[in-house]
Structures are given as C-alpha cells and as structure tokens.
GUKOL-313347 format. One record per residue (C-alpha): x, y, z. Coordinates in steps of 0.1 Angstrom, whole numbers, always signed. Example, Ala and Ser with C-alpha at 12.3 -4.5 7.8 and 13.67 -1.06 7.14 Angstrom:
<rs>
{{+123; -45; +78}},
{{+137; -11; +71}},
</rs>
This chain:
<rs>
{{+128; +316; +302}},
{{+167; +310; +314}},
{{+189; +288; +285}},
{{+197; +266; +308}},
{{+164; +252; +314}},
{{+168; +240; +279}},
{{+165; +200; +274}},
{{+171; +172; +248}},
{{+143; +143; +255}},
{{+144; +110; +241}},
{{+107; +96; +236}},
{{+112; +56; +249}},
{{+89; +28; +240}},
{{+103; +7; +268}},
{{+88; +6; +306}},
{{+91; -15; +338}},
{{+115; -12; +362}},
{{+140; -33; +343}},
{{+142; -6; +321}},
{{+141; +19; +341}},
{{+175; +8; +361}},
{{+190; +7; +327}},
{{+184; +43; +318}},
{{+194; +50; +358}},
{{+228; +32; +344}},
{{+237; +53; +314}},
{{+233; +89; +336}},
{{+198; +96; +324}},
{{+168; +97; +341}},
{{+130; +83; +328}},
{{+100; +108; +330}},
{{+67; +106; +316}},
{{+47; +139; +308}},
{{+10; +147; +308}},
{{-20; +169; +309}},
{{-39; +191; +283}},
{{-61; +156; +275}},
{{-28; +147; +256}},
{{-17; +108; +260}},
{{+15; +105; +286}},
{{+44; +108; +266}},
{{+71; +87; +281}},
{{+109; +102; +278}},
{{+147; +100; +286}},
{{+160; +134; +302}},
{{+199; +138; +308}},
{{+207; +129; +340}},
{{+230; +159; +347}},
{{+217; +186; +335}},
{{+183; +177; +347}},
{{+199; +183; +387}},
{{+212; +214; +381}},
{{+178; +229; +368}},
{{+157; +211; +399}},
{{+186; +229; +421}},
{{+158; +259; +416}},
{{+118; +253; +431}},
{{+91; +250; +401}},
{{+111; +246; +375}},
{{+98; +248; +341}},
{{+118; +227; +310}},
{{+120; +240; +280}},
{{+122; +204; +261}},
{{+130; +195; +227}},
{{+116; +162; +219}},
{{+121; +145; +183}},
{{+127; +182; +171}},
{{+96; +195; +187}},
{{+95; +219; +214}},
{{+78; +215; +246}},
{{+73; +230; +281}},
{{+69; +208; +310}},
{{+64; +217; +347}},
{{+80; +196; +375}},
{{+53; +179; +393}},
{{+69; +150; +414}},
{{+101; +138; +413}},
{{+107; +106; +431}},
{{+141; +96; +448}},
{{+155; +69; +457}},
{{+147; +69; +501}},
{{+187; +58; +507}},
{{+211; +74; +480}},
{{+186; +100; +469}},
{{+193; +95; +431}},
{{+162; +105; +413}},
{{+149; +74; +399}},
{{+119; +93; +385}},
{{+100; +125; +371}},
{{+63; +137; +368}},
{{+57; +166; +343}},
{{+33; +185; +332}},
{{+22; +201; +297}},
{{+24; +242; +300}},
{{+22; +267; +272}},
{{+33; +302; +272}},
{{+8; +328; +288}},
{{-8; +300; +308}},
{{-12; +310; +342}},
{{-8; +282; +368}},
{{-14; +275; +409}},
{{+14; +269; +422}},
{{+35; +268; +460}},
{{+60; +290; +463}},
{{+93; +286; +491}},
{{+93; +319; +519}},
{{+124; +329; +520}},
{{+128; +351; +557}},
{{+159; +376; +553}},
{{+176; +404; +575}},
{{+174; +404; +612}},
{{+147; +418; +634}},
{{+154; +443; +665}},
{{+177; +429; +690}},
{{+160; +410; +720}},
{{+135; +394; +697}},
{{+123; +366; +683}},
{{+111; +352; +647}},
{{+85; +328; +644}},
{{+77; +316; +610}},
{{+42; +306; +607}},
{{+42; +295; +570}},
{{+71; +282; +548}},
{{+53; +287; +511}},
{{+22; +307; +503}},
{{+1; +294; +467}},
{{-3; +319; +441}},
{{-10; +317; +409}},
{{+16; +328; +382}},
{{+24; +325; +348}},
{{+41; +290; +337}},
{{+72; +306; +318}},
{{+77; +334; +350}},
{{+71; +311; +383}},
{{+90; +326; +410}},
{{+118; +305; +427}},
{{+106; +316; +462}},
{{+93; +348; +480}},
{{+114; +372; +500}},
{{+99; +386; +535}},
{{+126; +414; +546}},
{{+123; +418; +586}},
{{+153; +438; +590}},
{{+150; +461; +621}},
{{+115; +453; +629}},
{{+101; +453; +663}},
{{+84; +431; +689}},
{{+44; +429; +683}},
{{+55; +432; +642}},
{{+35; +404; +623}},
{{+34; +399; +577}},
{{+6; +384; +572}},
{{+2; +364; +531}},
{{-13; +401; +519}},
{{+21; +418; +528}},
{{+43; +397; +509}},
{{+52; +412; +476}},
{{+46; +393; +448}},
{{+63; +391; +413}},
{{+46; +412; +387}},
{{+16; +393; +375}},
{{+10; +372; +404}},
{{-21; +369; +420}},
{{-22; +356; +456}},
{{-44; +323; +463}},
{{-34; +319; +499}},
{{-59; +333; +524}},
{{-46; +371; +527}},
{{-48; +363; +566}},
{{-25; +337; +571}},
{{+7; +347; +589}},
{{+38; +343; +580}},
{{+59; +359; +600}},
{{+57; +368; +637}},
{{+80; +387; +658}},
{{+81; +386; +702}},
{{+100; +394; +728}},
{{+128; +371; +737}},
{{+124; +349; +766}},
{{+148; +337; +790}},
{{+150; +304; +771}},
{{+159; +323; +740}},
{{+191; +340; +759}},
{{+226; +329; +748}},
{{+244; +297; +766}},
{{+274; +327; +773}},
{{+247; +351; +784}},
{{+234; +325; +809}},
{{+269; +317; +825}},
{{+281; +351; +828}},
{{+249; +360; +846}},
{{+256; +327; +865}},
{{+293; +334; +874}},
{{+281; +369; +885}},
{{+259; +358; +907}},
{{+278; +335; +925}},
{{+305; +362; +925}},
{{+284; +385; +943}},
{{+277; +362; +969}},
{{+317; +348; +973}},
{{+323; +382; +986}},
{{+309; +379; +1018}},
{{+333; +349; +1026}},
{{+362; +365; +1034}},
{{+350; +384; +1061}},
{{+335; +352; +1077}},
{{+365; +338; +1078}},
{{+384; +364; +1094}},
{{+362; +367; +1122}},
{{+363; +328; +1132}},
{{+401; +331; +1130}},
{{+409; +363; +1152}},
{{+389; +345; +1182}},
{{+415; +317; +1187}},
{{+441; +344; +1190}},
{{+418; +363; +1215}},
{{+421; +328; +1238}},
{{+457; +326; +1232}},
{{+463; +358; +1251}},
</rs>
C-alpha cells in the first residue's frame, strides 16, 4: 500500500452535530469505523490529506490511531448537498490478505474505427479483490475496433488476483455504425451548402432565357 494513504486519527469521545461542525471548523473531518464484530470506533481524520487520498476510487487508509495501526476501507462518505465539503466518513475494518467485493470505475480508452459509435453499457463491474491491492478502476482499450465489436464483463482484464463477481455476460462496451444523427454539425452544413449549390446552378440559365425575349420584341 502507497505512503500516502497513511493517516493520523484522533479517537473523539464527543458526538452530535454540535460537535461535529466544530471539528468541520478546525480542517478535520469526523468518521466512525466498524465491522469485524468490533464496537464503532469514533475518530478525527485530517481534513486535507484525507481529499487527496479519496481523489482515487476504494481507497484503503492505512491509519494510526493512539499508536496502533489500522486499515480502514471507504464505505460512504457524506457531503454537504451545496458546498460539497465532506461533513462525514463511513469506514470499514480490513486486514491484510482479506479479500473484499467491491465496485470498480470502467475506464473506456482509445478510439474505435472511424464511422462508429461507442455505447457504454456498464460504468463499474464488482469483483472481488484483495483489501491492500483494490484497483482504482478498469481499463477497456477499443482502439481501432470495428462496427458489430462488443466486451462483454468476461473480457475485461482484471488485476492479478481478482476474481470477477459480475455476471460474465453483461456488456460493457458496444460498438455500431454511425447514424446520421451521430454526423458532425460541419458535416451536416457542408452537405447542406452542397446541395443547395447544386441546385443554384440551374438559375442562371433561367434567367437568361426570360431576359433575351424582351430584346426579341424590341426588334
């Protein structure tokens, strides 16, 4: 597990919201941490730090609480609807070489063959994975692939370790033709302006025929 997922957690014998808005104050954030038929151990993490490491999906701390070391996984964290200051965190109890189920971000890169489209069917697939070596997100590569192409759950490499959970069937990714609605605004008006090009031509000679026959009645 990364350094940086390393934390200093104060254990806090005050609750209520009261107290939680003063915490909010001083640039920390309250959490309370549970599971393994342990009682909920109520703590202070440091405000900063702690939105740099949930910049990443899953993350695991690596805590150090009263000298004792803990790992906790992210479970909920709560924000505030409006300013989106977390006002909150869930975590949960994980030990090293525990395996755990968990949803995992698709993350679609490279670009398919041109005049087609991408349809993402499903943005995370659940696997199961060891607590200290949870995967960020998964990478689907569709570079150059053609119409008809579909990656289904069972083609998506997973980290070593990983087993899937997610019905081997369900697709992720699918890849059509392009329709007409899929076409470029500048692709549309070009094809526009042509057309109405084609048909301007045929003007001209209109007009020249209605204006020789006033000069036939002048002679």
């Amino acid at each position: 597990m990364a350094d940086d997922n390393k934390l200093v957690a104060q254990s806090r014998t005050v609750f209520g919201k009261g107290a939680a808005r003063r915490i909010r104050a001083t640039g920390k954030i309250p959490a309370v941490i549970y599971g393994h038929g342990t009682e909920p151990q109520h703590v202070t993490l440091p405000g900063h730090e702690v939105s740099l490491i949930l910049r990443k999906a899953n993350a695991v701390f690596d805590l150090d609480i009263n000298g004792k070391s803990q790992l906790a996984l992210v479970k909920d964290v709560q924000k505030d609807p409006v300013k989106q200051i977390i006002e909150h965190i869930d975590l949960v109890i994980v030990r090293k070489g525990e395996k755990v189920t968990i949803d995992i971000p698709i993350h679609v890169i490279g670009e398919a063959a041109p005049g087609t489209q991408v349809l993402q069917d499903a943005n995370t697939l659940s696997i199961e994975a060891e607590a200290t070596n949870i995967p960020e997100r998964l990478t689907v590569d569709i570079e150059g692939l053609g119409e008809g192409t579909q990656i289904h759950a069972s083609d998506v490499t997973l980290p070593e370790g990983s087993t899937l959970i997610s019905d081997p069937d369900v697709l992720v990714v699918g890849i059509t033709g392009a329709t007409e609605a899929d076409l470029g605004e500048s692709e549309v008006e070009a094809e526009t302006e042509g057309a109405a090009g084609a048909e301007g031509e045929t003007t001209p000679a209109g007009d020249g025929a209605s204006d020789e026959a006033p000069a036939a009645d002048a002679e």
